[in-house]
Structures are given as structure tokens and as C-alpha cells.
C-alpha positions as CSV (number, residue, x, y, z in Angstrom):
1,X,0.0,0.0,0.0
2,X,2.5,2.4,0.8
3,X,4.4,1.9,-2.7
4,X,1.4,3.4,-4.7
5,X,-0.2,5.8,-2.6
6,X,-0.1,8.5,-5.5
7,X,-0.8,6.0,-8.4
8,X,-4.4,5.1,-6.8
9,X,-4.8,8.6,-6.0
10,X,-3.3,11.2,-8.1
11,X,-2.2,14.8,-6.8
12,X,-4.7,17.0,-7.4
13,X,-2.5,20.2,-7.3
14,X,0.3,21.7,-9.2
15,X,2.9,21.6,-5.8
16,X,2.3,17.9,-4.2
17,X,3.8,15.4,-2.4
18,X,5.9,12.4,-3.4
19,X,6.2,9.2,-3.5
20,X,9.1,9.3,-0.9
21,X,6.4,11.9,1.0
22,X,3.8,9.5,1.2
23,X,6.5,6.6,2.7
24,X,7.0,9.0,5.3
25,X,3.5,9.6,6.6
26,X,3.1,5.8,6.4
27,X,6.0,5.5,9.1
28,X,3.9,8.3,11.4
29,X,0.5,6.6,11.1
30,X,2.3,3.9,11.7
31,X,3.7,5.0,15.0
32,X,0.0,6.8,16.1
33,X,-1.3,3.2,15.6
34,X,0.7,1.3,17.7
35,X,0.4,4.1,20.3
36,X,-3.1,3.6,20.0
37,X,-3.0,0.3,20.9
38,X,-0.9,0.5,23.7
39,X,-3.4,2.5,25.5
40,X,-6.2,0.7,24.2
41,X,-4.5,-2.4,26.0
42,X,-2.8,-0.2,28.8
43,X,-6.3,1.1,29.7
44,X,-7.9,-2.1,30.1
45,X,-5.5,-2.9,32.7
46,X,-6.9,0.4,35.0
47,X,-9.7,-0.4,37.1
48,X,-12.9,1.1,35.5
49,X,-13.8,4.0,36.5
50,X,-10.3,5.3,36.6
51,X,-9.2,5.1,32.9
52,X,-10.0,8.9,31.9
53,X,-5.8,9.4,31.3
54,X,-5.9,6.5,29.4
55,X,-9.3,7.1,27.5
56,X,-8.3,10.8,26.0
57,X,-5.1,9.9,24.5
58,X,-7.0,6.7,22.6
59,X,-9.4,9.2,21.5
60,X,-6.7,11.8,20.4
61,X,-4.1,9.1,18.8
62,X,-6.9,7.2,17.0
63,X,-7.8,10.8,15.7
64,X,-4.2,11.1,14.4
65,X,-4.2,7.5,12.7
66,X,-6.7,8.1,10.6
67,X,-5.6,11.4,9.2
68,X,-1.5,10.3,8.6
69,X,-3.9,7.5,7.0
70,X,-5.8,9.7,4.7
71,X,-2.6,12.1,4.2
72,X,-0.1,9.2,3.2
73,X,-3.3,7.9,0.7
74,X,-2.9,11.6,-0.6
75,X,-6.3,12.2,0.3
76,X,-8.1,15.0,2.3
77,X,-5.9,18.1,0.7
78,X,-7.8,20.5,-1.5
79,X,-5.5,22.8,-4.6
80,X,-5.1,26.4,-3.6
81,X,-3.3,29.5,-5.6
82,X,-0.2,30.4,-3.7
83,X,0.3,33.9,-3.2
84,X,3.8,33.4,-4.1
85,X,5.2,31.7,-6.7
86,X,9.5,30.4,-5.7
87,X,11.7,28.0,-8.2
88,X,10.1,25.2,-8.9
89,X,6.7,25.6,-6.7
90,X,3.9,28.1,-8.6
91,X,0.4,28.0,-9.6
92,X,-1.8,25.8,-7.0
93,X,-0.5,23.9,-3.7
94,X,-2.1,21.0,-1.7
95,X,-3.5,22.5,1.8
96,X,-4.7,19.1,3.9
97,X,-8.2,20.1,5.5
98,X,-7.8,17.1,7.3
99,X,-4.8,17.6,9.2
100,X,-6.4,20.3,10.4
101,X,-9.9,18.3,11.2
102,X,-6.9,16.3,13.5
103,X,-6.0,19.5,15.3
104,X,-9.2,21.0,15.9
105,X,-10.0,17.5,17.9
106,X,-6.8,16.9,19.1
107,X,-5.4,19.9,20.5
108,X,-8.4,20.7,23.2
109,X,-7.7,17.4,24.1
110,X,-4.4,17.8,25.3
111,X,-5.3,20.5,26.9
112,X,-7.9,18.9,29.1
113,X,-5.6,16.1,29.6
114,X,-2.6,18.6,31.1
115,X,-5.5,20.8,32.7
116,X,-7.1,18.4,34.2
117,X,-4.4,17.5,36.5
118,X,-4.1,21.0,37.5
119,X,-6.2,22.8,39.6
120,X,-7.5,25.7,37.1
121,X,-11.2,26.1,37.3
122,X,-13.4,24.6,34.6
123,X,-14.5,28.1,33.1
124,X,-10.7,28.5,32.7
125,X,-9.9,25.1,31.3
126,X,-13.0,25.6,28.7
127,X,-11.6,29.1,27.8
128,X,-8.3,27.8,27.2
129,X,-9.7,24.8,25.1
130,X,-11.3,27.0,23.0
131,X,-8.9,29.6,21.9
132,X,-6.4,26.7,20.7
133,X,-9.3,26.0,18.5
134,X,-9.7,29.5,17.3
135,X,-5.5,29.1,16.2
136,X,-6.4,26.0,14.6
137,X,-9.4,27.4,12.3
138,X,-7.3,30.8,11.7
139,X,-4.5,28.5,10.0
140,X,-7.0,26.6,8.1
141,X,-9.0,29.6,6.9
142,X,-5.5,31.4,6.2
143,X,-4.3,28.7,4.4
144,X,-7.4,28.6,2.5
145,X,-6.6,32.3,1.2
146,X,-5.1,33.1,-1.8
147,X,-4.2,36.7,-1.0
148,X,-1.9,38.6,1.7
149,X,-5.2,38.7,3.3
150,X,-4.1,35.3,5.0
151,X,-1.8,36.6,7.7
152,X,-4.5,38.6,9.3
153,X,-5.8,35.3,10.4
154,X,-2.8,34.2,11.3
155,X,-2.5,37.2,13.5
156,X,-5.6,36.4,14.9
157,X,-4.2,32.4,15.4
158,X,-1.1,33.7,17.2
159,X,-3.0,35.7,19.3
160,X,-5.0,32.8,20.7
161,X,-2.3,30.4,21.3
162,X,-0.8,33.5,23.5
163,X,-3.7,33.3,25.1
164,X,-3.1,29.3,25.8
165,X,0.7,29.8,26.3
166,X,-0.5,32.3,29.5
167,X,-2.5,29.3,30.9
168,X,-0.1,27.3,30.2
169,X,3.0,29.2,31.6
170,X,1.4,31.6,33.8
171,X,-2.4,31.2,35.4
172,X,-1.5,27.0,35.3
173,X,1.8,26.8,36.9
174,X,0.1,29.3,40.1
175,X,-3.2,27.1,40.4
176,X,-3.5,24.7,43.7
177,X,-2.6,21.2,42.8
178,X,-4.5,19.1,45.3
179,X,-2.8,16.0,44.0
180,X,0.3,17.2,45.5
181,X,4.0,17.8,44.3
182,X,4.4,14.8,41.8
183,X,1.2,16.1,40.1
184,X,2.7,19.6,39.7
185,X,6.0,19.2,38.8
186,X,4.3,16.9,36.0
187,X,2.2,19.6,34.8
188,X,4.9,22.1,34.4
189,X,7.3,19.5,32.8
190,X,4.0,19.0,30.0
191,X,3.2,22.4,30.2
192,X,6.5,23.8,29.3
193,X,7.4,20.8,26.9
194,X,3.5,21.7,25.2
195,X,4.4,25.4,25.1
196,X,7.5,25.0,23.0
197,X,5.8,22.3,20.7
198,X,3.2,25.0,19.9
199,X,5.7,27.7,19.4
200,X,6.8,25.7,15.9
201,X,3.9,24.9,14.6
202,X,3.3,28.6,13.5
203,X,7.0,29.1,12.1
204,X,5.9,25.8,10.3
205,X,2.7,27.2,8.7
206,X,4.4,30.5,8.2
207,X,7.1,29.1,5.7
208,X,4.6,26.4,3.9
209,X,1.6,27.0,3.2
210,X,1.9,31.2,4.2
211,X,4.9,32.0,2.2
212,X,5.4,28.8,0.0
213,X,9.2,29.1,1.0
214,X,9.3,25.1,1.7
215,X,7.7,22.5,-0.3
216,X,5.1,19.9,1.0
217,X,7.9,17.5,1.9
218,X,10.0,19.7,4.3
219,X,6.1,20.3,5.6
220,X,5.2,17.1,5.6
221,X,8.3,15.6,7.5
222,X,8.0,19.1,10.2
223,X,4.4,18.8,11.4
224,X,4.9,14.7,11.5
225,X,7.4,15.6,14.2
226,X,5.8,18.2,15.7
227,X,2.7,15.7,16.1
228,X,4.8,12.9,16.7
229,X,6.1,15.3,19.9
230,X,2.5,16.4,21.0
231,X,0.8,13.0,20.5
232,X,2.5,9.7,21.3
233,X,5.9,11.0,22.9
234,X,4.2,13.5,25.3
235,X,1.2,11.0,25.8
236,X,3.3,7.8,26.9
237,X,5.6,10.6,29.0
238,X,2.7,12.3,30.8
239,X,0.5,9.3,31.4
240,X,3.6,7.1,32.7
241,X,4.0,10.3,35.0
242,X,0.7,9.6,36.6
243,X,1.0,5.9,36.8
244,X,1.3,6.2,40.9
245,X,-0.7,8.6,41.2
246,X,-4.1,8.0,43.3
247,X,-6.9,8.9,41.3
248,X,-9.5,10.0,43.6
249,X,-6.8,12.8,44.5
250,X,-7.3,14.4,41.3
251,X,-11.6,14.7,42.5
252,X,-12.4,13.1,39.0
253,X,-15.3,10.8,40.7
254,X,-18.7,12.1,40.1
255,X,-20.1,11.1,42.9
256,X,-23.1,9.0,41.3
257,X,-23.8,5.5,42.9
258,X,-22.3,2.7,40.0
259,X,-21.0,0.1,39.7
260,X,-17.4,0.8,40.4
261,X,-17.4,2.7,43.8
262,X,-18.1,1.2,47.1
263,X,-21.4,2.3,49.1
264,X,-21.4,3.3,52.1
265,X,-23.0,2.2,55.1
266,X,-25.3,5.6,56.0
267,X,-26.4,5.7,52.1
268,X,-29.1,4.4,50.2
269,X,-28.3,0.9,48.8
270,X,-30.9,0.2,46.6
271,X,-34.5,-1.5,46.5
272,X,-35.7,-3.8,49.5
273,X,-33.4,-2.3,51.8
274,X,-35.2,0.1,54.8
275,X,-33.6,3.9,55.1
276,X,-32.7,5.2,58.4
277,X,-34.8,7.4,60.3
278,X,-33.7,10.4,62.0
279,X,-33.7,10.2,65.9
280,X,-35.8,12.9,67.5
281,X,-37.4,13.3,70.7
282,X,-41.2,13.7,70.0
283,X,-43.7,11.3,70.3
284,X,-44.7,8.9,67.5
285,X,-47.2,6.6,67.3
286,X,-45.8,3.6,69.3
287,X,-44.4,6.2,72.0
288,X,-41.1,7.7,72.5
289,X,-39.3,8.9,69.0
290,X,-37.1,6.1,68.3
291,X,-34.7,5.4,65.2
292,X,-37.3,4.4,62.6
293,X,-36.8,2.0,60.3
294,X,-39.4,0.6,57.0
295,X,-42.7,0.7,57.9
296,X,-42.5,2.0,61.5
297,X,-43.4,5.5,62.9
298,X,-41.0,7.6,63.7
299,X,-41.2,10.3,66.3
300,X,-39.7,14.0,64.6
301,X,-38.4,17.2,66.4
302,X,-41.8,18.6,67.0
303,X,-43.4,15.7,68.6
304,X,-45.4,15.1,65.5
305,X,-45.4,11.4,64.4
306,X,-44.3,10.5,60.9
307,X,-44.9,7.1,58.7
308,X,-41.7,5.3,58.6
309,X,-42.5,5.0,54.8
310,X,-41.8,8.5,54.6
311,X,-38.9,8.9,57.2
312,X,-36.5,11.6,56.8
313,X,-32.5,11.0,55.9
């Protein structure tokens, strides 16, 4: 499959990728799969109920897979008119929507998955998550434009991932980490490694598809190590991190009765069990208030009986 890539599916622009191109994103979805399945296997291994560091990356290398998939098919790019013609590399170029479709998933993801171990508040965390987004359609929509007019969206795209850098570098690293010092010096080890990952991608988007100064190989081989970086190295880093973690220190339970948490002894346990009554020295309908329990009265505060049916917590 990876020999004839381009034969099956011909480049539909005049500045493409090669055969040698399309080798190369076959080695990266190669790498995003097996990722994949070692946190689809690594997560099984987690107790349920406390797979959610496990769970996002699946979500955000299986995302990944499928477009170094569609990319090293050459499929999912669209021709556009560069606004600069260089030696060699004139008239239309190949921008890959679906590259970006992977970023606009992915990146909020790894976000919540550094966030969450922080203690930021969720309005923050949300914020945050959605200004990375905002970069991610600015480069698309910029790289959709044939004119000079492009940079003004990637003015606007740097200005968001500022915004993300700050949360990153500045509000994150001051939040209260009620995990403890493991789970901090974690986060600013991601946050940091994240924040310099992010820096390239504009330099990279700046000399492809802004200025047509590289060619969709040197692009081709720079994001696949820049996403290499942000997906399965940082993923396998961070998560291995956690590994020792407790997880109920990170307040991640939801506090709903399942199947996975234990109930307590002073809670409901289900059908055919009785609730207990509250003790109160009023009068019920077999004397003295007593603890009531099923179908008894119960003597309340006020001396008023009550029907045990309807006894209070």
C-alpha cells in the first residue's frame, strides 16, 4: 500500500507530495497506531472508572491515525493558488483540511488532559480549550486564502495560542494542585514541553503554506514531528507520570452510585433495603421517638409522628 499511494490517488495540485512523502507519513500513522493500541491495551489494565488518562489519549491518537492515513493515501488536501510563486513551486499547492480536522480535535484534548491534572477552574480550562481551536481554524482559513489577506488570520491564530501559552506558563503553573508535588512538577514539565511544541507549529505554517518558502515535503516531514512530539511521545511521558498517582486525588469521581465505587454504610443501597430514620425526641405513634426504620413510625423534632415509609435522611 505504501508503494502506490499517488498511483491510486493522483495529486490534485500543481505543488504535491511524493512518492518518498507519502513513505513518510506511512512510518507516522504507523507510529499513532501502535500508540493507539498501547493505551487501548494499557487502559484495560486500569480499574474502571479510573481510565480517563488512558481514554483521552486513545481518543486523540486514533484521531491522528486516521488522518496520517488519509494524508499518506494523498487524500483529504484541496488545490489552492499560492500567493507566491518560488523556483520550482507556482500555480496551485495542496492544503490538507484534514490535518487540520486532527487538530481541531486533538489539540483541546491535550489541553484537558494537562488541565485536568491542575487545579484551574473549569471556566478557565474551557476558555483555554477553546482559543487553541480558534488558532487551529485561523490556520486553516488562512491557508485557504489566496491573498496577503491570510496573515490577518494568522495574526488572529497567534494571538489565541498566546492566550493558551498564558495558561499554560502563567495562570497553570500558580493554580493549587490538590494532587500534590508529583502532580505539579508533571504539569509544568507538559506544560512547558507543550508550550514550545506549539511555538513551531506557526514558524511551520508561516514558511509552507503562508509563504510557499518550503515544499510539501519539508512540511510534511516538520508537522509529523511536531505531532509525533505532541501525540504519542508526550502521551506515553505524561500518562507514565501519573502511573502512581491516586486517582481519587485528582476529584475526578462524580459522585453517582455505580458500579465501580463502594457504598457506604449511612447511604441508600438500593430497592428492599429500609432507610434510616432520624432520631428525634417527640412522640410517635408507638411512644417515645425512636430510630425508625421501614414501615414504623418515627417520632420528629416537633413531637409530631411521621410514617416510617416516609422517614427523613
Amino acid at each position: 500500500m505504501a508503494g502506490g499511494s499517488l498511483g491510486v490517488n493522483p495529486p490534485n495540485a500543481n505543488i504535491h507530495i511524493t512518492q518518498h512523502t507519502s513513505d513518510w507519513l506511512w512510518a507516522v500513522f504507523a507510529i499513532f497506531l501502535l500508540t493507539d493500541l498501547i493505551f487501548i491495551f494499557w487502559s484495560l489494565r486500569r480499574p474502571r472508572g479510573q481510565r480517563l488518562f488512558h481514554q483521552i489519549p486513545i481518543i486523540i491518537l486514533t484521531v491522528g491515525a486516521i488522518a496520517y492515513y488519509s494524508m499518506a493515501s494523498d487524500l483529504g488536501a484541496t488545490p489552492v493558488q499560492v500567493e507566491w510563486a518560488r523556483a520550482g513551486r507556482f500555480g496551485t499547492r495542496q492544503i490538507w483540511f484534514v490535518r487540520y480536522i486532527q487538530w481541531f480535535i486533538n489539540a483541546p484534548l491535550l489541553l484537558l488532559l494537562l488541565f485536568l491534572a491542575s487545579g484551574l477552574a473549569p471556566g478557565d480550562i474551557a476558555v483555554a480549550m477553546f482559543m487553541i481551536d480558534v488558532t487551529v481554524i485561523m490556520g486553516l482559513v488562512g491557508a485557504l486564502t489566496p491573498t496577503r489577506y491570510k496573515w490577518g488570520y494568522f495574526v488572529f491564530g497567534v494571538a489565541s495560542l498566546i492566550y493558551v501559552w498564558w495558561a499554560f506558563l502563567g495562570h497553570g503553573r500558580t493554580s493549587n494542585f490538590s494532587a500534590g508535588a508529583p502532580v505539579r512538577t508533571n504539569f509544568l514539565a507538559g506544560s512547558s514541553f507543550l508550550s514550545f511544541i506549539f511555538l513551531l507549529y506557526p514558524v511551520a505554517w508561516a514558511l509552507s503554506e503562508g509563504s510557499n518558502r518550503i515544499g510539501p515535503t519539508g512540511e510534511m516531514i516538520w508537522y509529523g514531528i511536531l505531532d509525533l512530539c505532541a501525540a504519542p511521545l508526550f502521551l506515553l511521558f505524561h500518562t507514565w507520570r501519573l502511573r502512581n498517582v491516586e486517582y481519587n486525588t485528582f476529584g475526578l469521581s462524580s459522585g453517582k452510585p455505580t458500579d465501580y465505587g463502594r457504598v457506604s454504610g449511612d447511604t441508600m443501597r438500593g430497592s428492599g433495603g429500609g432507610v434510616t430514620g432520624a432520631t428525634g425526641p417527640g412522640v410517635g405513634g408507638h411512644g417515645v421517638g425512636n430510630t425508625g426504620v421501614g414501615g414504623a413510625n418515627v417520632g420528629t423534632a416537633n413531637g409530631v409522628g411521621a410514617p416510617g415509609g416516609a422517614a427523613r435522611v
